[in-house]
Each structure stands twice: as C-alpha cells, then as structure tokens.
N, C-alpha and C positions, 0 to 999 in steps of 0.2 A: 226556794225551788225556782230554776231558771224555764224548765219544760215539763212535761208531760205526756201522755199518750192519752189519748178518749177512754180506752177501758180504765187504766188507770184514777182517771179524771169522774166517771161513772161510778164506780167503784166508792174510791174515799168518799165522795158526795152525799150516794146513798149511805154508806156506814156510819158516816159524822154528821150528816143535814148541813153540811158546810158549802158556802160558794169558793174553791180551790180558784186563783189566780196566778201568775208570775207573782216571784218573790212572800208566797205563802212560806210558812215556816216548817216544813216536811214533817221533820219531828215530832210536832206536836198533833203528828195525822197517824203516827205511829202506835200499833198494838204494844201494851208496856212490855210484854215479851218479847216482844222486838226490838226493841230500841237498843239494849248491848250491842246484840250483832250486826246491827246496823251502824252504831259506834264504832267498832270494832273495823270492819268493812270499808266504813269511810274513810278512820283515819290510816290505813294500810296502802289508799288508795293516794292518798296525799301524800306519801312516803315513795312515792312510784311503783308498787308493786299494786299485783293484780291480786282479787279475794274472788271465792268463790264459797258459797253456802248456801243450806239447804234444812229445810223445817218446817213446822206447819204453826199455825196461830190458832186461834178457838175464840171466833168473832161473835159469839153469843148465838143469838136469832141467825147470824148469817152462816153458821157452822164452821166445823173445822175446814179451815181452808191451806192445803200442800204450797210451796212454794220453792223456786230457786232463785238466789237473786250474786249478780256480781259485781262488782265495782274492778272501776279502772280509772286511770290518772287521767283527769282532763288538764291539755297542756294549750298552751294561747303559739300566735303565730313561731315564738323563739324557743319553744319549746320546754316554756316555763313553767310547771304546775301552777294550775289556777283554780284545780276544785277537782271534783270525783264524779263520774259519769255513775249512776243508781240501776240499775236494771232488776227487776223483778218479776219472775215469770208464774203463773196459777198452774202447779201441775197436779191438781187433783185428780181428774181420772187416770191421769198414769199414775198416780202412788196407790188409787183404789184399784186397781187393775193389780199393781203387782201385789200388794195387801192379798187379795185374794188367791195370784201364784202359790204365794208364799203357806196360806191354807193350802192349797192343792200338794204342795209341794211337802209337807208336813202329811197330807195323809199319803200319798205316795211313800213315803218312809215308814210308815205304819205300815202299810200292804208287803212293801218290802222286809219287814223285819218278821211279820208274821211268815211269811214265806220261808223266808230264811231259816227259821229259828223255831217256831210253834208246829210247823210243818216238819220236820225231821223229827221229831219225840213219836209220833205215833208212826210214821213211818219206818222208822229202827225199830220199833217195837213191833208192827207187822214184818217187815224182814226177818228180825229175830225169829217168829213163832213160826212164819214158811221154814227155816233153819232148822228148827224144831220136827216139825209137822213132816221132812222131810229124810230127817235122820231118824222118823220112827214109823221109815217106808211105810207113807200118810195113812199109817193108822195110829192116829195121835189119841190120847185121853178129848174125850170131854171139855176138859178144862180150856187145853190149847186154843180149843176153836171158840172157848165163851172170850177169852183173854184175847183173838185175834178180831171178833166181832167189836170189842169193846175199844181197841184200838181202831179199825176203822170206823167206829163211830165217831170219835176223838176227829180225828179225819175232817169226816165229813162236817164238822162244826167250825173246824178251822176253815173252811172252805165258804159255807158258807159266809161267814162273818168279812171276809175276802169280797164274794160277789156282793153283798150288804153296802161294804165300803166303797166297791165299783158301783152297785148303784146311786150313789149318793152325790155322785159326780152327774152332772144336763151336759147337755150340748145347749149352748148360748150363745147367738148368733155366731155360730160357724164355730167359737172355741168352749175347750171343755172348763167348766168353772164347778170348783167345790162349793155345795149351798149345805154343810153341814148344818 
C-alpha cells in the first residue's frame, strides 16, 4: 500500500486493531470475500484496462457494509504501468434507500395488479346483473339483487385491502417509504 485516505485508514484500524502504514500489505486487510474481486480488479488494472464493481461484505459486529470500488492503471512519468490505483467507496445508505424503493416498488405492483385484475371480477359481475336487472325493466327476482349486493361486497374488500396497502406506506422525512 503506497496511500491511503483517513476514513479508509480509520476504518481498517478499527476492524483489524492494526497500526496501517506505507508499504502495509493491503491484502491481508482484506474481507476473504473480497479478496477475488479485488484480485480480479487489480490485475485487469495492470493490464491497462479500467474495472469497476460493486457488493457488499458482512464485517461481523461492524455489519453489512454496501460498497463500489474501481481500479485504474497507474502509469509512471513514460507512461509505463507501474501498479493500480484502489478506489473504494461505502455506499450503504444509497443501497439501503434503494433496498427499500425496491419494497415500495414491489408493493406498488401488488396495488397495481389488484386493480387491474381483482377489481374487474366483481365489477363485470355488477355490470352483468345491472344488464339483467335492466332487461327485466328493473323488476328483477330477488335473487339478482342478493347476487349484485354480493358482488359489491367482493368490491368493497378489494378496495379496502388497496387503502390497507396505501396505508402501509409514511411519509419519512419528506419521501414516501414502505415499512411493511
């Protein structure tokens, strides 16, 4: 390791109790789930091309921690590869944020699908019975109207199960997040 950053430097510290210097040996500060792609990354990078990836580790105590990290060819004045520049960025609350879209966005397609889908059965079946009710210039049986009550009640369950799901949704600081 030729550099470093403080959070970086902060970071490994606290996770390993180690004192990090120039010329520490990176690798051996690395989560074993990381270390392929770090492999991987380096040596792509030594090759003159650029890597880009993206995952998360699971630091025990320190929790799952999101992460992007890229590499790029470090070249000396004559533009000779001489090593790989490491970059690695902490993007947990953006992957917890979209984690949660992504709930949201999951029950939004439920609401939709109910709509879609659970909502037209009782509704064709009240149409139908108006149809009915209508070609027996509304003096229909009995029946008609227990079988139109019975569909709009159907209705009425789909509906609410709808507002259930819309409430299920806060407002959290200023956006809307599902807390199923």
């Amino acid at each position: 390791m030729i550099d470093y950053n403080k959070v970086a430097y902060v970071f490994l510290k606290n996770l390993h109790k180690v004192k990090i210097t120039r010329g520490s040996k990176f690798v051996t500060l690395l989560a074993p789930d990381l270390l392929d792609k770090f492999n991987e990354g380096y040596h792509l990078a030594l090759k003159g091309e650029k890597a880009f990836m993206e995952g998360s580790t699971d630091y025990g105590s320190h929790g799952i921690i999101y992460w992007e990290a890229s590499f790029e060819t470090a070249r000396d004045a004559n533009s000779k590869i001489v090593g790989s520049s490491y970059i690695i960025r902490d993007v947990t609350d953006r992957k917890i944020k979209e984690l949660k879209i992504i709930d949201q966005n999951k029950s939004l397609l439920k609401i939709a699908h109910v709509q879609a889908h659970e909502f037209r059965a009782p509704l064709t079946s009240i149409v139908g019975m108006m149809d009915l009710i209508k070609a027996e210039d509304y003096q229909a049986p009995k029946e008609y109207f227990e079988m139109l009550g019975n569909a709009v009640h159907s209705l009425d369950q789909k509906i609410c199960e709808v507002v259930g799901d819309i409430d299920s949704m806060v407002l959290l600081n200023g956006t809307e997040v599902y807390t199923a």
